[in-house]
C-alpha distance (Angstrom), angle and dihedral (degrees) to the residues before:
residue distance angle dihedral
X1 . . .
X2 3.92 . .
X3 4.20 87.1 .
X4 3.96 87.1 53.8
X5 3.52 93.0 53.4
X6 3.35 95.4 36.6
X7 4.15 86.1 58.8
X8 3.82 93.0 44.2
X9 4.10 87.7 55.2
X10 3.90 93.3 51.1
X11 3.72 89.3 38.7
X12 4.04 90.2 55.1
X13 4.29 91.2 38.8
X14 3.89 89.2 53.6
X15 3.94 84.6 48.5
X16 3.75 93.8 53.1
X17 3.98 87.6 43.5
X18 3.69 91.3 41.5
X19 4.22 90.4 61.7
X20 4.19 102.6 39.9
X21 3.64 127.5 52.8
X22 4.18 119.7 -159.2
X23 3.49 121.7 -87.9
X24 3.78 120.1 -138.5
X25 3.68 93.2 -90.2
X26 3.60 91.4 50.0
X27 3.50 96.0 -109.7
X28 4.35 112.2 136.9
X29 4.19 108.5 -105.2
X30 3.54 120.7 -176.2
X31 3.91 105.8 -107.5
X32 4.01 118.6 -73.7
X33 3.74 133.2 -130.4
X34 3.65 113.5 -100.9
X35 3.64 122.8 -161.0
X36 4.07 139.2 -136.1
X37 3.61 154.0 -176.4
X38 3.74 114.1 -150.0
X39 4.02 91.9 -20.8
X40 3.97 97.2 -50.7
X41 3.65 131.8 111.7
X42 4.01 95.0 -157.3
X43 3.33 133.1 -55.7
X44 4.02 135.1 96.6
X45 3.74 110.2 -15.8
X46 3.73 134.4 175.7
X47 4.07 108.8 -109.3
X48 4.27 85.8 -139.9
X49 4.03 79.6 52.2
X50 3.64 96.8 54.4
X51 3.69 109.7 36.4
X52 3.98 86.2 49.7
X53 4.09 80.1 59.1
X54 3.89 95.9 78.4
X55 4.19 88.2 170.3
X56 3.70 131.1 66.4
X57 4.47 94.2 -144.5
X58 3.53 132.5 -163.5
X59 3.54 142.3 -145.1
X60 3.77 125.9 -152.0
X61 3.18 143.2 151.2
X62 4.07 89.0 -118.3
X63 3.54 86.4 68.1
X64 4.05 81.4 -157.7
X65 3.52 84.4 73.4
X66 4.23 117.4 131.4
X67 3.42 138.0 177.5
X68 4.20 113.6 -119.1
X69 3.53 107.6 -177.1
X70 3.45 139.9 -14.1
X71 4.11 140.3 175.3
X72 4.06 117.5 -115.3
X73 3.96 113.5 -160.5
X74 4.19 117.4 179.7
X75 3.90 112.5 -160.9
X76 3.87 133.4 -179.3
X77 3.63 130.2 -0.5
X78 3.80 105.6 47.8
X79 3.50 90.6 17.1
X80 3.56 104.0 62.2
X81 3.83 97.8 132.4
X82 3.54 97.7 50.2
X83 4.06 134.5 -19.9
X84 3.81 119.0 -105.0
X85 3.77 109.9 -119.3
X86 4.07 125.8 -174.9
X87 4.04 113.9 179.5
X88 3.85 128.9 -166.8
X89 3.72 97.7 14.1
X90 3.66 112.3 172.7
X91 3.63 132.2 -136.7
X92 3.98 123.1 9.1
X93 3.58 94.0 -77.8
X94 4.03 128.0 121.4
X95 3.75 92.3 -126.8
X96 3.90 118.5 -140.2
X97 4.29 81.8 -107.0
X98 3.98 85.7 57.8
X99 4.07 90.9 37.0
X100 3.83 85.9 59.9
X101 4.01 97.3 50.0
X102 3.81 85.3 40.3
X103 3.66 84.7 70.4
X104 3.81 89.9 48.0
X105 3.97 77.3 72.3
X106 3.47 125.6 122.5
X107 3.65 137.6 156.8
X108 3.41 99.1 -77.9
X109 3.94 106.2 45.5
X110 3.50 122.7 127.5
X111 4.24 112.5 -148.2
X112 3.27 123.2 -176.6
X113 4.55 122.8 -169.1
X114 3.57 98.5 -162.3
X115 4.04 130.5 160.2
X116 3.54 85.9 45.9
X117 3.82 117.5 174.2
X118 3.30 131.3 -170.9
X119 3.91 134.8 -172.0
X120 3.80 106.3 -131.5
X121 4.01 122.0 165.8
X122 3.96 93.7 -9.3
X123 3.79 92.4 -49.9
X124 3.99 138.0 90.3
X125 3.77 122.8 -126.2
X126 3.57 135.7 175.2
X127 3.46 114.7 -118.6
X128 3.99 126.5 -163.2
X129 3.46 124.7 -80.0
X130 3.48 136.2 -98.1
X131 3.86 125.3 -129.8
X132 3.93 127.8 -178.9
X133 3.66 141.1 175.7
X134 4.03 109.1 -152.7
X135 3.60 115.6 -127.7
């Protein structure tokens, strides 16, 4: 009997484990939305790859989650003579303003999505930004 409910304690504490990750102060959180363009975090990206995106996405585990606003800044090649910059844009949508520095693009460009928020179980977090160079 003790070994059974010995089991059905680890079994529930993996559970518990299974659904938060730990915050920065070590402290358990329930699990945070993370954001995407075409499937990647960041990194290297093809420029066909991620003008073809059109939507900054989110996973969650509220699969209600959505992103409702974020900022879009373009830097380097392309944008040599000054960096394209679009604030407060709502929704996860790549506007027709971010559509036409999108085809600024060129292997090269940095972008960065930052001040992204999301609305995840009735409340809106910011979620980590997002940083590519264009290939």
């Amino acid at each position: 009997m003790k070994n059974i409910l010995t089991l059905l304690l680890l079994i529930s504490i993996n559970k518990v484990f299974a659904q938060t990750s730990t915050s920065g102060n070590g402290s358990q959180t329930p699990k945070d939305p993370t954001a995407f363009v075409a499937g990647s975090s960041g990194g290297k990206i093809a420029a066909a790859v991620f003008k073809a995106a059109k939507t900054i996405e989110v996973k969650s585990p509220d699969t209600s989650a959505a992103v409702t606003s974020y900022t879009i800044y373009f830097q380097s090649k392309g944008f040599e003579t000054a960096p394209g910059i679009l604030e407060n844009i709502k929704g996860n949508l790549f506007t027709k303003d971010v559509v036409r520095l999108l085809a600024r693009c060129v292997p090269g460009t940095t972008v960065t999505i930052d001040a992204i928020k999301v609305m995840s179980g009735g409340v809106i977090k910011k979620v980590p930004s997002l940083h590519f160079i264009l290939q």
